[in-house]
N, C-alpha and C positions, 0 to 999 in steps of 0.2 A: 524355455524360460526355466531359471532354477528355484528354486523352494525362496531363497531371498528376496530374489525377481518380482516373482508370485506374493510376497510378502510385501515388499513396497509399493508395488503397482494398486495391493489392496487397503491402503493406508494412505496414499496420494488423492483420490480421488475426494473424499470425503474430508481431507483436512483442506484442499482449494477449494471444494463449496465453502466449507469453513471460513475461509479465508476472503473469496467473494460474499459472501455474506455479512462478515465485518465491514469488509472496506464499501459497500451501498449504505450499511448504515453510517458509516462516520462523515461520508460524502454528505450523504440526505441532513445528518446533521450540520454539519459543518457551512451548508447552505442556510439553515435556517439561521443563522448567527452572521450570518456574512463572509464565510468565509471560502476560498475557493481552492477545495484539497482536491488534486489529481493522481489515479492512478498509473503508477511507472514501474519500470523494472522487469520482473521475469512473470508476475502475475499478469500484469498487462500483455504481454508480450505471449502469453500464453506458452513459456516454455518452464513454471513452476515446479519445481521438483521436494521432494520429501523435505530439504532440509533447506528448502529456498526461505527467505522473508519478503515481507508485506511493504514496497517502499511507496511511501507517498511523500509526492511534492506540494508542499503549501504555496501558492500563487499570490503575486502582487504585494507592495508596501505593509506592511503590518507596524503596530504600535509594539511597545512590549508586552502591553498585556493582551493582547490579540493572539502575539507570539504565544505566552504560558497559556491562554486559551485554547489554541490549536492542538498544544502538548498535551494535555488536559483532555481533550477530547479523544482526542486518537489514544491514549493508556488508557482511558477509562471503556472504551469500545474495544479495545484488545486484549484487558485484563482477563485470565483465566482463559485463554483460546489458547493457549499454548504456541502464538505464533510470534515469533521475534518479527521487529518492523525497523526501518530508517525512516525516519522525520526528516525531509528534506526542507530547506525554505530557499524558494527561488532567489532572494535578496542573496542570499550566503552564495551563489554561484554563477559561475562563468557563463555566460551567453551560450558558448558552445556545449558547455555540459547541458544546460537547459536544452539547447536544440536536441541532444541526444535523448534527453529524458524524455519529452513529449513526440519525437518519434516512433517509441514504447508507448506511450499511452496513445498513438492514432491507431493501433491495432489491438486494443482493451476487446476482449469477447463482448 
């Protein structure tokens, strides 16, 4: 492994606690309000790298302010973590993209 290697690999592990650590809280929030965010992506999927981001899927019919809630939620639990994220909202996608996305969240650590 070279000095970079060594440098990333020391910098990865402690920004995906990071990372799992927001995303239990915005979930555990997000339920208390009614809302159902799922983890997807490369966190889920456990293959998260240095310069990966945080995607979550919002689940089920939403109002618009349910929408700006959700947003609201999730920036205000990621503000200052340094971790860029995608807002996803199931309405806004394909069946099949969905199938893919929750393939990724059935293997969540």
């Amino acid at each position: 492994m070279n000095r970079m290697q060594a440098m990333i690999a020391d910098r990865l592990e402690p920004r995906r606690a990071r990372a799992l650590q927001r995303v239990d809280a915005i979930i555990e929030a997000a339920s208390k309000i009614g809302l159902d965010i799922t983890l997807v992506g490369s966190l889920a999927r456990s293959d998260f790298r240095i310069h990966s981001d945080i995607d979550l899927l919002v689940r089920g019919e939403l109002s618009s302010d349910q929408r700006l809630e959700a947003e609201r939620l999730v920036a205000e639990h990621l503000r200052g973590a340094d971790l860029p994220y995608d807002l996803l909202f199931e309405t806004d996608l394909t069946e099949e993209r969905i199938r893919e996305l929750l393939a990724d969240a059935l293997q969540t650590p």
